[in-house]
C-alpha positions in Angstrom: -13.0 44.2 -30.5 -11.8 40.7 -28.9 -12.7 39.0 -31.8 -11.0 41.3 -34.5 -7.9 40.9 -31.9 -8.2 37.0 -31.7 -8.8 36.9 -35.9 -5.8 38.8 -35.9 -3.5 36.6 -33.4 -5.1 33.1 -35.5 -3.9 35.0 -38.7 -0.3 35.7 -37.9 -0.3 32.1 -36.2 -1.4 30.3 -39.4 0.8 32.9 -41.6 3.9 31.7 -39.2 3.1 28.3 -39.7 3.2 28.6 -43.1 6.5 30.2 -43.7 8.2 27.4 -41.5 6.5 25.1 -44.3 8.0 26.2 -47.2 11.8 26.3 -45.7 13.3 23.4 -47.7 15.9 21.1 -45.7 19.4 21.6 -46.5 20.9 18.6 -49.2 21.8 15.3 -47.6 25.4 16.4 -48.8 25.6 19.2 -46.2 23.5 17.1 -43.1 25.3 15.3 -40.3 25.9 12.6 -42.7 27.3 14.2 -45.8 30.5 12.7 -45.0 29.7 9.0 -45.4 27.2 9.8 -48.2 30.2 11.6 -50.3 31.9 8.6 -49.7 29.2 6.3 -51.5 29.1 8.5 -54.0 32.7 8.1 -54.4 32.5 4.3 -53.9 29.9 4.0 -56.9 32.7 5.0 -58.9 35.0 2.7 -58.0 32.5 0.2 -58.2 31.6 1.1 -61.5 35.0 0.7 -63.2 36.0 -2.3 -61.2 32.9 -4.3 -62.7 34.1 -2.6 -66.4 37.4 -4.3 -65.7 36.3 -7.6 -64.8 34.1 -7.7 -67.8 37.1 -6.9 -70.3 39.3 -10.0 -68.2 36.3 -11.8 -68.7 36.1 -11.5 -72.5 39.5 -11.5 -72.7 39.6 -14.8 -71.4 36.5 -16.3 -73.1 38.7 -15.0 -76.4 42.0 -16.7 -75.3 40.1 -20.0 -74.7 38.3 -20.0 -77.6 41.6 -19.2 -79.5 43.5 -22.0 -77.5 40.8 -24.8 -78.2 40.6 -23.5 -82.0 44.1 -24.4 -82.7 44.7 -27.3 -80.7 
């Protein structure tokens, strides 16, 4: 009778064990540092269309040299 009582206790150990497993952690979004993450997120953005915008000065001066050297 001990032993069906210990298989018992091992069981619902192990069975508690594995329920705490399969809880997944909350997104990085929602953590302690959600704030500054949103704000890379944000940032990446910016980051993005600030590089669009210096390509297009960029080829917009590559254009107006090559039309100032053209007529000259």
């Amino acid at each position: 009778m001990r032993w069906f009582i210990f298989l018992i206790i091992v069981f619902a150990v192990l069975w508690y064990i594995r329920g705490i497993e399969d809880v997944e952690p909350p997104p990085i979004e929602e953590s302690i540092i959600g704030g500054p993450v949103k704000a890379l997120h944000k940032a990446e953005g910016f980051e993005d269309s600030y590089l669009d915008a210096t390509e297009q000065r960029q080829k917009q001066m590559e254009e107006q040299l090559e039309k100032d050297s053209g007529g000259g």
